[in-house]
C-alpha positions in Angstrom: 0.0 0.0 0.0 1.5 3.3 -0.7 1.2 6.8 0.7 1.3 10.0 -1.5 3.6 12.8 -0.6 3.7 16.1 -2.0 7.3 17.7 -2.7 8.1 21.3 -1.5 9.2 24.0 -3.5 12.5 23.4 -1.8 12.6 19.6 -2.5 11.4 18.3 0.8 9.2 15.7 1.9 7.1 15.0 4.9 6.5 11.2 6.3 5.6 9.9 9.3 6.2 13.3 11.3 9.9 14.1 9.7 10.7 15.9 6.8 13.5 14.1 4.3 15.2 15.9 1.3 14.7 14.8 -1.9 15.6 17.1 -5.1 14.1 20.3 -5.9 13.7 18.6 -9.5 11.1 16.6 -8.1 8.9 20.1 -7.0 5.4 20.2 -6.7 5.3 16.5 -8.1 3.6 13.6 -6.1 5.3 10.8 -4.9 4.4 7.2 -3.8 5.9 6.2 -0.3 5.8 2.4 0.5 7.3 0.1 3.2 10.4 -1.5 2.2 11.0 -5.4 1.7 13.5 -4.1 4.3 12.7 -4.4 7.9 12.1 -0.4 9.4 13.0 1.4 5.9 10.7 3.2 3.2 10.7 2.8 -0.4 10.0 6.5 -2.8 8.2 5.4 -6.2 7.7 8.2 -8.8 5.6 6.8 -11.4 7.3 3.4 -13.0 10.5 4.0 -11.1 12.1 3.4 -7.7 13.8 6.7 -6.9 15.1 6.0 -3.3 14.7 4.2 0.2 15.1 5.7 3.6 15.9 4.1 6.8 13.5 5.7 9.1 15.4 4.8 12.9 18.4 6.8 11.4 16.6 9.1 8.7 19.1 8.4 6.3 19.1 7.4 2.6 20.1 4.0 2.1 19.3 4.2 -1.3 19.0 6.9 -3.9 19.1 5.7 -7.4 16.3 5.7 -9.8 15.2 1.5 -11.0 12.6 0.6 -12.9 10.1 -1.0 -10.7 9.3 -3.9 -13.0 12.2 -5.7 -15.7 14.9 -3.1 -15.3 18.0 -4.6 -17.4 20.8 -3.3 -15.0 19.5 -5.5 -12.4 19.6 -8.7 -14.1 
């Protein structure tokens, strides 16, 4: 299930009471916000791609590359 999040002007984010820097490319635009096959980390989703992943206990990026979400040839 995912949550939508609305980027700032400035490129930030709020989720679950924090607020997490993404880009100011990604301004105005909608993203998707899911839990992570990880244990305690999100996943960001704009549109078919996996833009980033953010432990929450240490608010930290662990990821922050875009994927496809489905058949993306660099992870094969």
């Amino acid at each position: 299930e995912y949550q939508r999040c609305k980027v700032s002007e400035t490129g930030y984010f709020s989720y679950g009471g924090h607020r997490y820097f993404l880009s100011e490319g990604f301004r105005g635009k909608s993203i998707a916000v899911r839990e992570s096959a990880l244990p305690g980390q999100i996943t960001l989703v704009f549109r078919q791609f996996r833009i980033g992943r953010i432990d929450l206990d240490k608010r930290v990026y662990t990821l922050k590359k875009c994927y496809l979400l489905d058949n993306d040839p660099r992870l094969d």
